[in-house]
C-alpha positions as CSV (number, residue, x, y, z in Angstrom):
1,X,114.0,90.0,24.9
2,X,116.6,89.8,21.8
3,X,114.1,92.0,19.8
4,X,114.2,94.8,22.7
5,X,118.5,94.3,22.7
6,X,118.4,94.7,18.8
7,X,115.7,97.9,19.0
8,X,117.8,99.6,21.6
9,X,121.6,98.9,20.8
10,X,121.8,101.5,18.4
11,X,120.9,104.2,21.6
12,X,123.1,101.4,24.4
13,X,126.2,102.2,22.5
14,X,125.9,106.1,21.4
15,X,125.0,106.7,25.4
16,X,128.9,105.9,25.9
17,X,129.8,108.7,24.0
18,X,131.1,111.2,26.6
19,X,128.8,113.9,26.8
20,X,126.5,114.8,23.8
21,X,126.2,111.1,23.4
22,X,124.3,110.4,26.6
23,X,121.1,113.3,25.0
24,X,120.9,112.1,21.9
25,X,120.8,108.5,23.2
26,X,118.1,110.2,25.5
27,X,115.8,111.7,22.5
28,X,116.9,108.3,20.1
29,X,114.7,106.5,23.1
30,X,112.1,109.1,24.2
31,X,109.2,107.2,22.5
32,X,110.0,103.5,22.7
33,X,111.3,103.3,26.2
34,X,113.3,101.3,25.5
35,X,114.7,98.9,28.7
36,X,117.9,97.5,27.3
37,X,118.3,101.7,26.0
38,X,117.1,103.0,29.1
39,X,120.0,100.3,31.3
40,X,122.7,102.2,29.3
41,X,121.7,105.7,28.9
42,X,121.8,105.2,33.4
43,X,125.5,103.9,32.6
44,X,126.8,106.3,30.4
45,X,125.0,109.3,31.9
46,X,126.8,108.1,35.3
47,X,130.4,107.7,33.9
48,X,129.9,111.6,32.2
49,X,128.9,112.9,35.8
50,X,131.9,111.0,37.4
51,X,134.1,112.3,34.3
52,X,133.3,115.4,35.1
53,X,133.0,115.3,39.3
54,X,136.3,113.5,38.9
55,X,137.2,116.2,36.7
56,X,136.4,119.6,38.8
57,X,138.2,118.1,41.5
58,X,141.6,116.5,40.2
59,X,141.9,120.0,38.5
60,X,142.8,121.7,40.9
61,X,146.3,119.3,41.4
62,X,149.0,120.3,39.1
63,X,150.2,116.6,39.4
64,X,150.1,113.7,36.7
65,X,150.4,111.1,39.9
66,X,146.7,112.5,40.3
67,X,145.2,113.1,36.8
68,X,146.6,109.7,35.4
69,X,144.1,107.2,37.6
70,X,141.6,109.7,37.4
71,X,141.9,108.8,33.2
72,X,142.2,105.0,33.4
73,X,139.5,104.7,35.8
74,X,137.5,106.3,33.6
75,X,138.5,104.8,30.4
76,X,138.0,101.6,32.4
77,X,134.4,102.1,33.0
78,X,133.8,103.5,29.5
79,X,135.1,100.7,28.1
80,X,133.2,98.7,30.7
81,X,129.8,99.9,29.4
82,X,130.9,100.4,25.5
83,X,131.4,96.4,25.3
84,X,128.7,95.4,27.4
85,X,126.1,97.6,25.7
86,X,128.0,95.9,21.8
87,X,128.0,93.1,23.1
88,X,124.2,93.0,24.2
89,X,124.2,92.4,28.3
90,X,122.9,94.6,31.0
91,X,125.9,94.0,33.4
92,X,126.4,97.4,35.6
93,X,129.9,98.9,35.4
94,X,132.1,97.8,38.1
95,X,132.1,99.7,41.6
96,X,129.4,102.6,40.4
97,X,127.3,101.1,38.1
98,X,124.7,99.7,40.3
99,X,124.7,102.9,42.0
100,X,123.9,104.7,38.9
101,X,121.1,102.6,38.4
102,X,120.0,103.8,41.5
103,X,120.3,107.1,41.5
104,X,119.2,107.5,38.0
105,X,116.6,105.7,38.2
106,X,114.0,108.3,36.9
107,X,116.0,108.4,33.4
108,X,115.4,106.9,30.4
C-alpha cells in the first residue's frame, strides 16, 4: 500500500493543477493504473469541471457578492485535495468529492 502511495504521488499532486494538470496526470498514469493516482486524478478532474460549471454560470453576474464564494469554495476544495494527495490519504474532498468518485468512476 505505501509503495502504490509513493508510485503515484508524483501524478496525486500534479492532478490538482487546474486544468492541463488533470491530462498529464491522466497520461503520467495510463500504464500503471495506478489506485492512489487514479483516487486523485477523480478529485482534481471534479474540482476543474466545478471550476468551470461554477464558472459559466457566476459569469453571467456582474457582482463580487457572487464571484467571491464561488473562489473560496473552490480554493477550499483545491486545497482540500492538494494536501491530501501530499500528504498521502485518499480522503474525498468535502461535499463533492465522493460524488466525483462516483461519477467519474470510469477515469483513471
Amino acid at each position: 500500500m505505501n509503495n502504490t502511495i509513493e508510485k503515484g504521488k508524483t501524478a496525486a499532486i500534479t492532478s490538482y493543477i487546474l486544468g492541463i494538470g488533470v491530462f498529464i496526470a491522466m497520461s503520467m498514469n495510463s500504464e500503471d493504473k495506478n489506485t492512489f493516482a487514479s483516487f486523485h486524478i477523480r478529485q482534481g478532474l471534479g474540482i476543474t469541471l466545478t471550476f468551470i460549471s461554477l464558472g459559466l454560470i457566476i459569469s453571467n453576474f456582474d457582482s463580487l457578492l457572487i464571484s467571491v464564494p464561488m473562489w473560496v469554495f473552490v480554493s477550499v476544495l483545491w486545497s482540500y485535495g492538494m494536501f491530501s494527495a501530499i500528504k498521502g490519504e485518499t480522503k474525498p474532498m468535502p461535499l463533492l468529492g465522493n460524488l466525483f468518485q462516483k461519477w467519474l468512476v470510469n477515469i483513471s
